[in-house]
ZAMIDO-733018 format. One record per atom (N, C-alpha, C): x, y, z; residue in three letters; residue number from 1; atom name. Coordinates in pm, 1 decimal. Layout:
BEGIN
@X:X	Y:Y	Z:Z	residu:ALA	num:NUM	atome:CA
...
// end
This chain:
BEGIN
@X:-561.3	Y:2581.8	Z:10834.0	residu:UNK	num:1	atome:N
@X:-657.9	Y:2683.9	Z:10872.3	residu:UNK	num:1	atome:CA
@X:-602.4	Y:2823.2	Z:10844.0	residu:UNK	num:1	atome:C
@X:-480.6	Y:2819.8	Z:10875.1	residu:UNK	num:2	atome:N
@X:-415.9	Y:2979.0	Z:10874.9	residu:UNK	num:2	atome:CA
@X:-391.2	Y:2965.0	Z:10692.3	residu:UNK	num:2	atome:C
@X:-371.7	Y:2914.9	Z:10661.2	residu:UNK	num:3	atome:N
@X:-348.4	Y:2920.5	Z:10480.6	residu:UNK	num:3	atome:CA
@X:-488.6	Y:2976.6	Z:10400.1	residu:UNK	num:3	atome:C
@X:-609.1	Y:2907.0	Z:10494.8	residu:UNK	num:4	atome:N
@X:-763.0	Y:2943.7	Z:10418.6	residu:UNK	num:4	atome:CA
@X:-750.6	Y:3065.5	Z:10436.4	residu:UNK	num:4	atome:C
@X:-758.5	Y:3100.4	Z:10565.7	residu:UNK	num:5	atome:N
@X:-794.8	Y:3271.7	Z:10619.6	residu:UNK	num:5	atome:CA
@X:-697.5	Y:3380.8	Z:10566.8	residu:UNK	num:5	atome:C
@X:-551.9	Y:3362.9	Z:10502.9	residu:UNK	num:6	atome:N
@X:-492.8	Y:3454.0	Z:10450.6	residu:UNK	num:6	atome:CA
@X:-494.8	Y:3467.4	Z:10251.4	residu:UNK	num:6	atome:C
@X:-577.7	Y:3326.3	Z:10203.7	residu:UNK	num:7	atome:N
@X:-611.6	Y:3292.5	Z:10117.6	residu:UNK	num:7	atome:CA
@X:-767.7	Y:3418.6	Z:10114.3	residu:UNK	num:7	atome:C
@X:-840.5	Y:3410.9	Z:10191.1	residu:UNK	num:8	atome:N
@X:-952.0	Y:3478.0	Z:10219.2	residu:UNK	num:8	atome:CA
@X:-914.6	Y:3615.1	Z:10247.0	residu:UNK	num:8	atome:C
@X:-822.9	Y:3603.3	Z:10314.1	residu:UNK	num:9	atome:N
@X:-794.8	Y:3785.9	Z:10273.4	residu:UNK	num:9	atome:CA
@X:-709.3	Y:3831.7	Z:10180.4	residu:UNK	num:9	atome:C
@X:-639.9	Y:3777.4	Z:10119.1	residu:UNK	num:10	atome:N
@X:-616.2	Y:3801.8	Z:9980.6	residu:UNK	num:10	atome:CA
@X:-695.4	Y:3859.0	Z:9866.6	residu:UNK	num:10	atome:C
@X:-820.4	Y:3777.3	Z:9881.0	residu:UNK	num:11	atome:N
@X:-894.5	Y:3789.1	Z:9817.4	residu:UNK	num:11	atome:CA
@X:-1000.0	Y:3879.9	Z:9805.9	residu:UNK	num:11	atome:C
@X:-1042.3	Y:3923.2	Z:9937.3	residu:UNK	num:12	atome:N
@X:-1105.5	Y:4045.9	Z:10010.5	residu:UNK	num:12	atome:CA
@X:-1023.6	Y:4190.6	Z:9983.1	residu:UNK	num:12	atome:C
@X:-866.6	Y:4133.2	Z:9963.5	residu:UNK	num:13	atome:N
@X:-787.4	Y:4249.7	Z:9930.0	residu:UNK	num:13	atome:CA
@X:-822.8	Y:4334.3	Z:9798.1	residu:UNK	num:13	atome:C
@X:-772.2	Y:4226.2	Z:9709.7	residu:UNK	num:14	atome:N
@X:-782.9	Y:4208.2	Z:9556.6	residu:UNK	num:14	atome:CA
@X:-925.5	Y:4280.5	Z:9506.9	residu:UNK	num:14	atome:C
@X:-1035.9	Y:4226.3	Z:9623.0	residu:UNK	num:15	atome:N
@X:-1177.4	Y:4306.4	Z:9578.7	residu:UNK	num:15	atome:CA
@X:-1183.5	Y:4458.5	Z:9650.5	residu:UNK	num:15	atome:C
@X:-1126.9	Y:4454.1	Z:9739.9	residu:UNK	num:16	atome:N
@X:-1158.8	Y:4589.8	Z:9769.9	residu:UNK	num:16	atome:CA
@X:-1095.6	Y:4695.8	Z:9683.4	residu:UNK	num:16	atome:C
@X:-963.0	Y:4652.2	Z:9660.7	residu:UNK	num:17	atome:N
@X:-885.8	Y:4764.4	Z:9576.9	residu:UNK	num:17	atome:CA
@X:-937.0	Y:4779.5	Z:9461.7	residu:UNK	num:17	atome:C
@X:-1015.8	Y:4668.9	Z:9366.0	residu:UNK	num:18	atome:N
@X:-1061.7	Y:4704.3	Z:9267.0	residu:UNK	num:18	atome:CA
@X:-1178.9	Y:4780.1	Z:9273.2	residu:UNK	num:18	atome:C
@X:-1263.9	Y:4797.0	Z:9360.1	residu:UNK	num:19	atome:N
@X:-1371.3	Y:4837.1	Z:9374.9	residu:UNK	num:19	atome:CA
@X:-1353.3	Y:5003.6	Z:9403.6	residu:UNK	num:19	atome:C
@X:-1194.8	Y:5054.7	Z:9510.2	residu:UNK	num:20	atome:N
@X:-1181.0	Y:5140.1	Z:9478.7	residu:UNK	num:20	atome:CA
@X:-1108.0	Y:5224.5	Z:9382.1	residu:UNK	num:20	atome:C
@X:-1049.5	Y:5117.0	Z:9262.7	residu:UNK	num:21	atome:N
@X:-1021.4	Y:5167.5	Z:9165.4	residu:UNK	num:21	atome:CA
@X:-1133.1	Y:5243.1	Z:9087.2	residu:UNK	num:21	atome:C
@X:-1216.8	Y:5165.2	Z:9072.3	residu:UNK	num:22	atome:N
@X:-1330.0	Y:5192.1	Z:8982.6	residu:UNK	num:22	atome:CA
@X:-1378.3	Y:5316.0	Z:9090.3	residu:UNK	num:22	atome:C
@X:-1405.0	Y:5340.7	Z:9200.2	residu:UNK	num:23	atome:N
@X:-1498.3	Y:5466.8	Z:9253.7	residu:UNK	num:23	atome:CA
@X:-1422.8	Y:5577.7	Z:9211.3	residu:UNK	num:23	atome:C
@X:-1247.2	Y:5550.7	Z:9176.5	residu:UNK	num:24	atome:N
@X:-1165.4	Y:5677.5	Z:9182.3	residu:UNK	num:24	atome:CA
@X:-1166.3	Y:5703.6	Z:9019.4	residu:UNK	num:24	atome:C
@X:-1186.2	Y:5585.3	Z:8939.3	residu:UNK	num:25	atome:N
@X:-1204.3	Y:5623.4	Z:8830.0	residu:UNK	num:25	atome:CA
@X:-1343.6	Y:5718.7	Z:8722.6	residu:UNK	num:25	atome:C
@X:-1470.8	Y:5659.0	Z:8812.7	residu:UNK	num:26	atome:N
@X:-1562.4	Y:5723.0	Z:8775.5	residu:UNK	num:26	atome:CA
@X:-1588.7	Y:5845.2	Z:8753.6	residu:UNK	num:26	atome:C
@X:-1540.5	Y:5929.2	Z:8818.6	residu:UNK	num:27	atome:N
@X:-1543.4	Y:6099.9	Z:8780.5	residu:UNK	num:27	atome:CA
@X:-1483.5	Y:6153.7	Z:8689.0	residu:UNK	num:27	atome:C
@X:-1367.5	Y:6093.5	Z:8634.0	residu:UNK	num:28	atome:N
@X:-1336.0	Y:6109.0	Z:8518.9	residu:UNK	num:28	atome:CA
@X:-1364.8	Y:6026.5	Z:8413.5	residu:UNK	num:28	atome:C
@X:-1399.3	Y:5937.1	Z:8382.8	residu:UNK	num:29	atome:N
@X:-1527.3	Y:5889.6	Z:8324.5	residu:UNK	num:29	atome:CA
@X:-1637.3	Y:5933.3	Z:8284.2	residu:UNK	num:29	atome:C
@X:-1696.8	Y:5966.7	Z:8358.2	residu:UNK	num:30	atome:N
@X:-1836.1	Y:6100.1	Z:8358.6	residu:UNK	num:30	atome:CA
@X:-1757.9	Y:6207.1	Z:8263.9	residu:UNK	num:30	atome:C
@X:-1645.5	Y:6257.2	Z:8380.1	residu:UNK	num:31	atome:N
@X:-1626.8	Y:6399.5	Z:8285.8	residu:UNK	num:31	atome:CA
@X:-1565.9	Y:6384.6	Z:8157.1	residu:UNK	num:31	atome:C
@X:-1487.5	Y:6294.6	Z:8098.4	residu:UNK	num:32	atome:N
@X:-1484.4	Y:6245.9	Z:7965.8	residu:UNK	num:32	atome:CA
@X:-1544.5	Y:6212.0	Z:7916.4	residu:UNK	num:32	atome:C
@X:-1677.2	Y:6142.9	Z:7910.0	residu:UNK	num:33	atome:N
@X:-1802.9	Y:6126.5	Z:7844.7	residu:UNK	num:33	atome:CA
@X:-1856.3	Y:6253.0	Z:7805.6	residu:UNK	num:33	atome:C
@X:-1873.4	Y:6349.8	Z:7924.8	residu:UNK	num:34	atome:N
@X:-1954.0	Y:6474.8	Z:7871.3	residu:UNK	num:34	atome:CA
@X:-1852.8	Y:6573.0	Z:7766.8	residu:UNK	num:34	atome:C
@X:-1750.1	Y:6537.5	Z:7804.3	residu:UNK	num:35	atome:N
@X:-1667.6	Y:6629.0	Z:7650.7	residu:UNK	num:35	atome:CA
@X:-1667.8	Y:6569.9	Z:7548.3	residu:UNK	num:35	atome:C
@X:-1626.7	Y:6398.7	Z:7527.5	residu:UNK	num:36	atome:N
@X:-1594.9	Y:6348.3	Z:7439.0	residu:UNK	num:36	atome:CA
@X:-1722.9	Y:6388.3	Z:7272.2	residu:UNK	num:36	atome:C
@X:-1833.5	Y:6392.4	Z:7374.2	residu:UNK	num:37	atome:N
@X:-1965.6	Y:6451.1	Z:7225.8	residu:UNK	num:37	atome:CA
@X:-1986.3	Y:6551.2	Z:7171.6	residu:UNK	num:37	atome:C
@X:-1902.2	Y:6639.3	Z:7248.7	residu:UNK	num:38	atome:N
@X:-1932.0	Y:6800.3	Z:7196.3	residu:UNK	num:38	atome:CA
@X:-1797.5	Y:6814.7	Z:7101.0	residu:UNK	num:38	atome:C
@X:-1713.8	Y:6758.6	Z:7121.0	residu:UNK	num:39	atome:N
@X:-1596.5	Y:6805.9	Z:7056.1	residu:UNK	num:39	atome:CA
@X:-1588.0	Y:6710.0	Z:6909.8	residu:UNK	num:39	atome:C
@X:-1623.9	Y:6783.4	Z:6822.6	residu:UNK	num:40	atome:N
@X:-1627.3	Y:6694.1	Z:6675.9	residu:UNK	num:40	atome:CA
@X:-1473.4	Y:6660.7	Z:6655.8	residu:UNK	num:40	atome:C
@X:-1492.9	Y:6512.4	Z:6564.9	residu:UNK	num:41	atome:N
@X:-1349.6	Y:6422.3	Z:6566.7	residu:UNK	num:41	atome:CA
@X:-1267.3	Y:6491.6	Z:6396.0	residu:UNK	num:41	atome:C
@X:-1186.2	Y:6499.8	Z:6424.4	residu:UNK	num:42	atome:N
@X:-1089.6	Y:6576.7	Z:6326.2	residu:UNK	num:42	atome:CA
@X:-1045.5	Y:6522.0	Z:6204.7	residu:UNK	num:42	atome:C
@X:-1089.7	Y:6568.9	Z:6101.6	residu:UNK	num:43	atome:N
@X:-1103.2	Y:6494.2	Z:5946.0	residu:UNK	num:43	atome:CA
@X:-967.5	Y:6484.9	Z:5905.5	residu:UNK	num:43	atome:C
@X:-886.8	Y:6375.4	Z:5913.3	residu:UNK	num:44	atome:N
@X:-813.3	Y:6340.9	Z:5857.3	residu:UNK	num:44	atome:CA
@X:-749.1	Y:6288.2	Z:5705.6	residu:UNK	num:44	atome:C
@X:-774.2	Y:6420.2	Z:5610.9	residu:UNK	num:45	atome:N
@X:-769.8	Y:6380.7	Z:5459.8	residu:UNK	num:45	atome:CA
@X:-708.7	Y:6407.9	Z:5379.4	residu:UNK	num:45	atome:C
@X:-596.4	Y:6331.5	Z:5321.4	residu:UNK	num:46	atome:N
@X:-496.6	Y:6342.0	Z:5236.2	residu:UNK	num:46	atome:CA
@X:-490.4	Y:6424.8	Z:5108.5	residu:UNK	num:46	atome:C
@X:-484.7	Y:6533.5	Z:5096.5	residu:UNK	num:47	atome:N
@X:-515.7	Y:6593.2	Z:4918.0	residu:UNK	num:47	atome:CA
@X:-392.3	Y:6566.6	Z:4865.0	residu:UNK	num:47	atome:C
// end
C-alpha cells in the first residue's frame, strides 16, 4: 500500500513540475516568437 501511494506521488510530482516548467517557459516563448519575424535571417554567401 505504502509503495502505490509514494509511486502516486511520484508521479503527481513529475506532473506538476512539468506543468510548471512549461507556465515559466511561456513568456519567453511569446516574447521570442514576436521578435523572431521582424528580424530578417542573415544571408550567408560565399563570394
Amino acid at each position: 500500500m505504502r509503495n502505490t501511494l509514494l509511486a502516486l506521488l511520484a508521479v503527481i510530482t513529475v506532473m506538476v513540475a512539468h506543468a510548471a516548467y512549461k507556465l515559466v517557459r511561456l513568456p519567453f516563448r511569446l516574447v521570442g516568437g514576436l521578435f523572431r519575424h521582424k528580424v530578417p535571417p542573415a544571408q550567408l554567401t560565399a563570394r
